[in-house]
C-alpha positions in Angstrom: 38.0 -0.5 -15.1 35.0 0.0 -13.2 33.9 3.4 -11.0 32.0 1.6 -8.6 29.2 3.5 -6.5 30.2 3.9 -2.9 27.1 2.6 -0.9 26.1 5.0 2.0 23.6 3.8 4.1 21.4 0.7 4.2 18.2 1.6 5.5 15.9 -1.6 7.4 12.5 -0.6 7.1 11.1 1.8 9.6 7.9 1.5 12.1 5.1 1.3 9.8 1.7 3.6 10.1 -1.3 3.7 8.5 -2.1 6.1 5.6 -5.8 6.1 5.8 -7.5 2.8 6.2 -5.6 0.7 3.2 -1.9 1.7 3.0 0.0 0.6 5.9 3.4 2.1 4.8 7.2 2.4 5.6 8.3 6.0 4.8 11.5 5.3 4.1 12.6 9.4 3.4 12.1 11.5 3.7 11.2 10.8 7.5 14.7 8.8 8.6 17.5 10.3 9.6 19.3 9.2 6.7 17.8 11.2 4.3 16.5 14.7 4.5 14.5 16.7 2.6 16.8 17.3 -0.7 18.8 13.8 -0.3 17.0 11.9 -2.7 15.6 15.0 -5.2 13.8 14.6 -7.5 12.5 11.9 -5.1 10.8 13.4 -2.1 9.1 10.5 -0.5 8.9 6.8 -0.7 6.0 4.7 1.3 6.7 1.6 1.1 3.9 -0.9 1.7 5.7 -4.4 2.7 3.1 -7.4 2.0 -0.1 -7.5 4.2 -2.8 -9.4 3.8 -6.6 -7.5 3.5 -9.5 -9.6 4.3 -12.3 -9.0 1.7 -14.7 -6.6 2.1 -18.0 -4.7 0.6 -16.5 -1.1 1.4 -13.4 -0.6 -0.3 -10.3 0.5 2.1 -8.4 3.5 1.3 -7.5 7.4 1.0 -10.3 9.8 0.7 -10.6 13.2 -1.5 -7.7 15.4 -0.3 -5.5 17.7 -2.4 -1.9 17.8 -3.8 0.3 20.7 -5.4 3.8 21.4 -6.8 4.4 17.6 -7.5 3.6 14.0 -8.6 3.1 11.0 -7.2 3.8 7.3 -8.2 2.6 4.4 -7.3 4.1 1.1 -8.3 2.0 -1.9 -7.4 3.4 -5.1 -6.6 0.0 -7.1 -5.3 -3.1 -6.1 -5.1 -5.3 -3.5 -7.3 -5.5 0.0 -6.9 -8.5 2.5 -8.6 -8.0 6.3 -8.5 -10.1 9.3 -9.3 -9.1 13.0 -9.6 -11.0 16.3 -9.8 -9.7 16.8 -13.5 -11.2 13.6 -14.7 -8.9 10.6 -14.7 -9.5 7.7 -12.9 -8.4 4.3 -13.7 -7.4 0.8 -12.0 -3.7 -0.4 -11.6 -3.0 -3.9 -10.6 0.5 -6.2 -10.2 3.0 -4.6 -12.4 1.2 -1.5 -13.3 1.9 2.3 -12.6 0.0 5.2 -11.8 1.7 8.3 -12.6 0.0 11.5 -11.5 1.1 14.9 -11.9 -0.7 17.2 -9.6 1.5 20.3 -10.3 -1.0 23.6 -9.9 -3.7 21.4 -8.1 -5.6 18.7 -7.7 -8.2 16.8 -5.9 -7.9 12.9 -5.5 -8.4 9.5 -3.8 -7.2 6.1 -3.8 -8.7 2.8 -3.0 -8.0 -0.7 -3.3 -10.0 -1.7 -6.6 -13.8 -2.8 -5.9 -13.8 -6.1 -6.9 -10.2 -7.1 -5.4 -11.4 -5.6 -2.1 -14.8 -8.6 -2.5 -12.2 -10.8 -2.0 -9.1 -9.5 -0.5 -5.6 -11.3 -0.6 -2.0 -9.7 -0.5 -1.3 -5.9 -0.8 2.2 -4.7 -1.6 2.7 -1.3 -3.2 5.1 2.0 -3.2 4.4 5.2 -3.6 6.9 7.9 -4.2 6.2 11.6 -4.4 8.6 13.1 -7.2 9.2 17.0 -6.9 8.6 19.4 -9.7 10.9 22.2 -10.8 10.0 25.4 -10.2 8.8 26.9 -13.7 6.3 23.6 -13.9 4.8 24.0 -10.1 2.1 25.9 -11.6 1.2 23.8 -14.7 -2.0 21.7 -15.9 -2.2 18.6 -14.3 -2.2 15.4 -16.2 -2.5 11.7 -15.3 -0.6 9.1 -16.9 -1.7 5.1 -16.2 1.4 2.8 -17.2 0.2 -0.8 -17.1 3.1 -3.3 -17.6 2.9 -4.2 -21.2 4.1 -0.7 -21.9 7.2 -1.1 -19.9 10.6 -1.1 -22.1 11.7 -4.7 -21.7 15.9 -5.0 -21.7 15.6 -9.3 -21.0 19.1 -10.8 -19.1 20.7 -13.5 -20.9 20.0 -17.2 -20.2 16.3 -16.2 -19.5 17.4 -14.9 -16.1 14.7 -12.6 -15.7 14.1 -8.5 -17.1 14.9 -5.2 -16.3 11.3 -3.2 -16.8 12.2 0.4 -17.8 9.5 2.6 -16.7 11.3 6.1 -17.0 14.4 7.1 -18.8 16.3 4.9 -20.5 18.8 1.5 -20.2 21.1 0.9 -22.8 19.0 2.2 -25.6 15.6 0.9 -24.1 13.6 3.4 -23.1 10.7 3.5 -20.5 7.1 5.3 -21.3 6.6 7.6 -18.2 6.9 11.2 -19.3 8.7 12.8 -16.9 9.6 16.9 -16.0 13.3 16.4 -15.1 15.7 13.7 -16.2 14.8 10.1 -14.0 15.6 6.8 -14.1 12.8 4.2 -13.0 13.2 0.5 -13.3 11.9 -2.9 -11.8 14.4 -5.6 -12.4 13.1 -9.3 -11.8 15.7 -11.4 -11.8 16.3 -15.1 -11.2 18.9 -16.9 -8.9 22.7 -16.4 -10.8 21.5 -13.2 -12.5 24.1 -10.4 -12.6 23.1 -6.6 -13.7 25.3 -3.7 -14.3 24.3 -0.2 -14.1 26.1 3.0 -15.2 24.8 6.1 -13.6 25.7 9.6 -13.6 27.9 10.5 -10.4 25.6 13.3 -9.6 22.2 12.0 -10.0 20.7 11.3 -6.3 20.1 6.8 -6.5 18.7 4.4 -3.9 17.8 0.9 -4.7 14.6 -0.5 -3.3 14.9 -4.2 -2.1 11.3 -5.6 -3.2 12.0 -9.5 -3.0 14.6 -11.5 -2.1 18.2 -11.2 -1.1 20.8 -9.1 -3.2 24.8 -8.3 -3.5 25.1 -5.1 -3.9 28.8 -3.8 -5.0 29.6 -6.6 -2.8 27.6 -5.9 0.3 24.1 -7.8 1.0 20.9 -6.2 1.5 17.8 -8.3 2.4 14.3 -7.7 1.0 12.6 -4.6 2.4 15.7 -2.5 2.9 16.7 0.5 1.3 19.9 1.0 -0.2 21.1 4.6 -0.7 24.4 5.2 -2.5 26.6 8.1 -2.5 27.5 10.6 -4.9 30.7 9.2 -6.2 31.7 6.9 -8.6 28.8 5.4 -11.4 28.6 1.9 -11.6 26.5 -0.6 -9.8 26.6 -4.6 -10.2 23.7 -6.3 -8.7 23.7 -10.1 -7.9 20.8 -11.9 -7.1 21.8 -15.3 -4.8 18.1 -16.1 -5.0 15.1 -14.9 -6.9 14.7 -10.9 -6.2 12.8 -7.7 -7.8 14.5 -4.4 -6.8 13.0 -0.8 -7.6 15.9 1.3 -8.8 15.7 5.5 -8.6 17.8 7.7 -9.9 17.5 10.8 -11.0 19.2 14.6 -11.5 18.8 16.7 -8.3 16.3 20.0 -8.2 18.7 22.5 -6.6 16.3 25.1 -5.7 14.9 25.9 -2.0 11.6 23.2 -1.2 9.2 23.4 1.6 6.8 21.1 2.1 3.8 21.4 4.4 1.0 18.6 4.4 -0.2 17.9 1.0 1.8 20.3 -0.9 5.5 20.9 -1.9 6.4 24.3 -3.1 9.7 26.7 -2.9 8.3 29.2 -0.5 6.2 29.5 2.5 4.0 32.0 0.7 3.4 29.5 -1.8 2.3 27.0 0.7 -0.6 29.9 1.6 -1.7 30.6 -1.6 -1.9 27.2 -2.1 -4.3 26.8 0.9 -6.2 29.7 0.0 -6.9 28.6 -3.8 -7.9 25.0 -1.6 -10.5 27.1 0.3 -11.8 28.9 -2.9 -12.6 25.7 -4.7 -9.7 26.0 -7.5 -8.6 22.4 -6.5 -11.9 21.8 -8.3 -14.9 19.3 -7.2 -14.3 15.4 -6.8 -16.9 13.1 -4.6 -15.8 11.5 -1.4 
């Protein structure tokens, strides 16, 4: 008998806003009423960038050099290409599919930008970014950088060729996703086709929202239309997804950080004197060096 998930809000997307000149976002949490600060730990944010359309350009549109600590951040592109560059040395170029998974943790420098040549010719932009929360004991550790292009995505395919669940972190029913992550999560992009049906089993306390990329769903029997977000309670563990049409769905999940957080701009730390020293180390170049 099935311990279905109690669905406790479905979010429509909010008023959009620009992050810098080439993300123009929805920030789904934590900046709704729905969901705080802690609601969706280890998930702090999600930006959503619903399809726009970029005209082409010479001068690629984007974020310039600013600075992150006590976290990562994700980004999951849907269209479009995306190039990034950090003060510790990575840089690389994610396009439809990929992931760019960067840890920031003690501190870095960075900046995104739609990909040179993509921005030539502009076309359709559709992306999300989350910011994932770090524990405590790694706040403080090296940074790292980890670029996930889709051919490295576990691949669990649906019977009757009716589309793939992409495991990006964690693991679904023995297939395993590549991202190396700090506390348990589970990341996946399911594609499906019209008549698929997909059945999750999650643990009752990890914090899980379903991102509606494409297309129409069923939900544990209630229907969410593309661009909402679907946030589920903590009781119960199983999920059953029905696509009446064609659909892609970003599913998060993943074992809460019960410590205290603040956040202030750019960084996300336990205590406000954290938040200082972080701005102090900013001001005494320790964020390192990176080129606007």
């Amino acid at each position: 008998m099935k311990n279905f998930k109690t669905i406790e809000q479905i979010i429509a997307p909010p008023a959009p806003h620009m992050v810098g000149d080439g993300f123009r976002v929805n920030n789904f949490f934590p900046g709704t009423k729905y969901i705080g600060l802690k609601r969706m730990s280890p998930f702090f944010l999600l930006d959503y960038a619903a399809k726009v359309d970029y005209p082409p350009t010479d001068t690629p549109r984007g974020v310039g050099v600013h600075p992150h600590r006590g976290f990562e951040t994700v980004t999951i592109a849907y269209k479009g290409k995306v190039a990034h560059h950090d003060s510790a040395g990575n840089s690389g170029v994610i396009g439809e599919g990929d992931v760019q998974w960067m840890t920031a943790a003690s501190g870095i420098l960075h900046k995104e930008y739609h990909e040179k040549e993509w921005s030539k010719t502009g076309g359709t932009f559709q992306m999300v970014q989350l910011w994932v929360n770090l524990p405590s004991k790694h706040k403080m550790s090296p940074p790292k950088y980890q670029g996930l292009g889709h051919e490295t995505f576990g691949q669990y395919m649906l019977p009757n060729d009716l589309g793939v669940l992409e495991v990006i972190a964690g693991d679904y029913y023995g297939v395993k996703g590549p991202a190396s992550t700090f506390t348990p999560i589970e990341m996946y992009n399911v594609r499906i086709k019209k008549g698929a049906n997909v059945n999750f089993s999650l643990p009752e306390d990890y914090n899980t929202g379903f991102m509606v990329i494409e297309g129409t769903v069923i939900l544990n029997n209630k229907t969410v239309h593309a661009n909402h977000f679907v946030l589920f309670a903590n009781k119960g563990t199983d999920i059953i997804l029905e696509a009446p049409e064609d659909a892609i769905v970003l599913v998060l999940s993943g074992k809460p950080i019960d410590e205290p957080l603040v956040p202030y701009g750019p960084f996300l730390m336990n205590y406000k004197e954290e938040i200082m020293q972080a701005y102090e180390d900013l001001n005494n170049g320790k964020f390192g060096h990176l080129e606007d």
